[in-house]
Structure formats: structure tokens, C-alpha cells
C-alpha positions in Angstrom: 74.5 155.0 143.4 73.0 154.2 140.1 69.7 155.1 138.8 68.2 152.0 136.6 65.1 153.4 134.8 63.5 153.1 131.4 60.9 156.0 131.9 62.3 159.2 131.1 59.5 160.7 133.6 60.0 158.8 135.7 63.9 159.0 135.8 63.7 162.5 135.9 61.7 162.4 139.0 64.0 159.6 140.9 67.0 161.9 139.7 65.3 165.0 140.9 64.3 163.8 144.1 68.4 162.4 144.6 69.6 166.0 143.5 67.4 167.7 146.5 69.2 166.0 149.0 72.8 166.3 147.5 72.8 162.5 146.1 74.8 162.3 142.5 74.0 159.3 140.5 76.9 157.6 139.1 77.4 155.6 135.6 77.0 151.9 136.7 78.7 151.2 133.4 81.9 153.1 134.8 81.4 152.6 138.6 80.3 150.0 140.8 76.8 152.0 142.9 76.5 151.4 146.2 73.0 151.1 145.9 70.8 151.4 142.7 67.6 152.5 142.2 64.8 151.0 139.5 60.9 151.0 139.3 58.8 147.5 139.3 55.3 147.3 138.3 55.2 144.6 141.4 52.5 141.9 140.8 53.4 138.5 142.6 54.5 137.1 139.2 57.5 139.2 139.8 60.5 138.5 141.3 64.0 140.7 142.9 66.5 137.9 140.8 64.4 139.1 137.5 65.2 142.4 138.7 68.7 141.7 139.3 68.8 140.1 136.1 67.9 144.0 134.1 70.9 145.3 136.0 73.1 142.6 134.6 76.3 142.2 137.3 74.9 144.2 140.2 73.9 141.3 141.6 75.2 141.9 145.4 74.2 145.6 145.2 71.9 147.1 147.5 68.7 147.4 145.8 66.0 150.0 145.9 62.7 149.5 143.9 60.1 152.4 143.5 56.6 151.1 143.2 53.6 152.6 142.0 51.2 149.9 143.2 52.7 146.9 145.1 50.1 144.0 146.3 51.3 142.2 150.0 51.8 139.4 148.3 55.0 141.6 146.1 56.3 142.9 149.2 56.5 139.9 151.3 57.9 138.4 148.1 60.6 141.3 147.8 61.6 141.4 151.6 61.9 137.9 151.0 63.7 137.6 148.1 66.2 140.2 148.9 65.2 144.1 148.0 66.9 146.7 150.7 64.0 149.5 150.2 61.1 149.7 148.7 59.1 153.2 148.2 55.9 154.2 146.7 56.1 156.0 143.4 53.8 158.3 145.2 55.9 159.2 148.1 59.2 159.5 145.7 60.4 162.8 146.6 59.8 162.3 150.3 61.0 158.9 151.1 63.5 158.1 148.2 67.0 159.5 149.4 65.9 158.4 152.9 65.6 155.2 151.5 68.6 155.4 149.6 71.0 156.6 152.9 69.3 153.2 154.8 70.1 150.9 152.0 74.0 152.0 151.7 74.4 151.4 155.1 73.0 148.0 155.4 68.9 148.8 156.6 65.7 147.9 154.9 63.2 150.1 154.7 59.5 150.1 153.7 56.4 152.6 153.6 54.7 152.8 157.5 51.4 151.4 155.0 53.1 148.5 153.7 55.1 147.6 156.6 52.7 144.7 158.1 52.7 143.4 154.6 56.4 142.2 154.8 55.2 139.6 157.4 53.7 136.7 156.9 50.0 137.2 157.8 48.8 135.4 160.8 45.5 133.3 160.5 42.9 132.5 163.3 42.0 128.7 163.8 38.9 128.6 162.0 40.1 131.2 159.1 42.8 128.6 158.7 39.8 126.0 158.3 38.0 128.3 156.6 40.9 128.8 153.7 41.3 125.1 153.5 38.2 124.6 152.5 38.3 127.1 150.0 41.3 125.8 148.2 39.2 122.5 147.8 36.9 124.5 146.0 34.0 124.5 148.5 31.6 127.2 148.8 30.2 129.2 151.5 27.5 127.2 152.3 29.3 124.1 152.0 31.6 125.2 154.4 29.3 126.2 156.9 27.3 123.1 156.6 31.1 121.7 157.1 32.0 123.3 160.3 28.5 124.1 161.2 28.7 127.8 161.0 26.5 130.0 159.6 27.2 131.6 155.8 26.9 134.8 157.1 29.7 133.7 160.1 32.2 131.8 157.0 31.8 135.8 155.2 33.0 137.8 157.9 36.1 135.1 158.3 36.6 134.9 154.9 36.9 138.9 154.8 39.3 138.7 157.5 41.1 135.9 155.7 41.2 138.0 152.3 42.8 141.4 154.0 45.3 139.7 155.4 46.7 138.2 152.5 45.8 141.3 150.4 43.1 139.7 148.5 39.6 140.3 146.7 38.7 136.8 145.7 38.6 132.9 146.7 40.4 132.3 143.3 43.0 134.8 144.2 43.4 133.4 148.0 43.9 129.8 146.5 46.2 130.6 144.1 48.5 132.7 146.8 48.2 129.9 149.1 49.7 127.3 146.7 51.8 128.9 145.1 55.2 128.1 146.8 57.0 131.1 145.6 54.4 132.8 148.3 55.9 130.6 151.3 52.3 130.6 153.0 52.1 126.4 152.7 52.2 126.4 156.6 48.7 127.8 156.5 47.3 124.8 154.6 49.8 122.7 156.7 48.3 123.8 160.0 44.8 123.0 158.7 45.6 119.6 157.7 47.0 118.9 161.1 43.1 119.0 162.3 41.9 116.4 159.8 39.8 116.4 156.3 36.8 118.1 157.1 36.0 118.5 152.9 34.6 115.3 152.8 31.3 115.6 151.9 30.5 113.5 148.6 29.3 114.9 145.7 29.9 118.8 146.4 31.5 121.1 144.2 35.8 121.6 143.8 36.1 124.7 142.1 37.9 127.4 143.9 36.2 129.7 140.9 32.6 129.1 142.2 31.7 132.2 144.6 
């Protein structure tokens, strides 16, 4: 097992946390690891080859990446991508060499909290709608007057919508759902399966507008 870390803190805790259970990291420039260990700041802009990359020829080696505040969209792109384990930078000494043990032998494992995330999220009928329209850049109240819904009624889906994908914003939720690294085209897909219903004339496109 190697330990790839730039923070000396940081590194010190990860090494501590091995030592307590009787794990020894080894020199990955004398050794080949079994499994190595390295933090990621993990924003969706990220990805487990640009972490393969920092750890040069470990390519095929089990990787385990300490977190301190992953988004759902990072750890469906992790999963996705390849990562054996991923803990919370919180949890460290408690999950790490549990996470470590699963990873040699072949398992993933993620935080109980995060677990759902490595899914794709699963989208009601009209939330589907409801998204499409908002990557067209319509607004609440054009969207209600689109699928004759109340504003109030396009909120609480919309809110629905945004947890699931482990967002705060319609500019956010756009920019997930089209961004193919995210693999969540299906969702606009599904919704164009049903026809254009965003063809009002003469109404605003900007996903920006609230």
C-alpha cells in the first residue's frame, strides 16, 4: 500500500490512522502498493485518470481517495470512472483501513451518506419535464404556463429535481445535465421522447434567469 499525499497534516493523519490497525505504507517508488491512498478536493471538474495521472504508473492499482467535501456529481463520476473507495476526510481514522482491506481484495466501498450518490438519480415524469425546460432557459412561470402547473407546484419539483442531482441552482442543474462527462443525457433524452413543449415564442432562454 502506498500513501500519495502532498499535505504533511494530512499525511500524517492517513499514516496514523494505517498504523492503528497494523497497515505499513510502503515506498511506491521501490514497491508496487496494492492499493494507494491520496486526497481529492472532488468538484465535478475532476476526474480518477487525472488522479491516476499524479501517481504516474499505478495506473491498474486499486485506488482509495480521501475526501473532505465530495458533491454527488464527484462520486458518481468516481464510481464511474474507476476509484475502489472513497472516504470522508472526516471519518479518516474510522473508515480508512476498512476501506483500505475492501479495496485490496477487490470491493468498493463508500460512506453509508454518500452511497445513493453513486447511482444515477432517478427522475419523476414531470421532473424530467420540468428539467427540460430548464435547460432551455425557461423560467418558473413559463414552465407552469407550459405544462399548466402552478409556480408554486414547478418549486417543489424543481427542489426534488435539485437534491437528487446534488444541486442548488437551475444554472448548476443545466450544466450537470449536459455535460456528458456526467452520463445523465438519458434524462433530457426521456423528455424529448414526449415532444417540444418549450415552444412558446418570444420567452426567455437563459438557464441563468431564476
Amino acid at each position: 500500500m502506498a500513501v500519495i499525499e502532498e499535505d504533511p497534516g494530512l499525511r500524517a493523519r492517513i499514516r496514523a490512522a494505517l498504523a492503528a490497525d497494523s497497515l505499513v505504507p510502503a515506498d511506491p517508488h521501490t514497491a508496487r502498493p496494492d492499493v494507494c491512498v491520496m486526497s481529492w478536493e472532488a468538484t465535478a471538474s475532476h476526474a480518477v485518470a487525472q488522479l491516476r495521472w499524479r501517481i504516474g504508473a499505478l495506473d491498474s492499482v486499486p485506488l482509495v481517495v480521501v475526501s473532505r467535501d465530495p458533491t454527488p456529481a464527484a462520486v458518481r463520476r468516481l464510481v464511474r470512472e474507476g476509484a475502489a473507495a472513497l472516504i470522508l476526510e472526516s471519518d479518516l481514522e474510522d473508515t480508512l483501513p476498512a476501506a483500505v482491506r475492501a479495496a485490496a481484495v477487490g470491493l468498493t466501498a463508500l460512506p453509508a451518506g454518500v452511497r445513493g450518490w453513486a447511482e444515477k438519480p432517478s427522475f419523476s415524469h414531470r421532473e424530467i419535464e420540468i428539467l427540460r425546460l430548464v435547460v432551455a432557459g425557461r423560467t418558473n412561470a413559463e414552465i407552469g404556463l407550459l405544462l399548466c402547473l402552478a409556480e408554486s407546484t414547478v418549486k417543489s419539483h424543481l427542489s426534488s429535481a435539485f437534491r437528487k442531482l446534488g444541486v442548488g441552482s437551475r444554472q448548476e442543474a443545466a450544466r450537470m445535465l449536459l455535460d456528458p462527462e456526467q452520463g445523465l443525457s438519458h434524462v433530457l433524452a426521456r423528455a424529448a421522447e414526449n415532444g417540444d413543449r418549450g415552444s412558446l415564442p418570444g420567452l426567455n432562454r437563459n438557464p441563468a434567469q431564476p
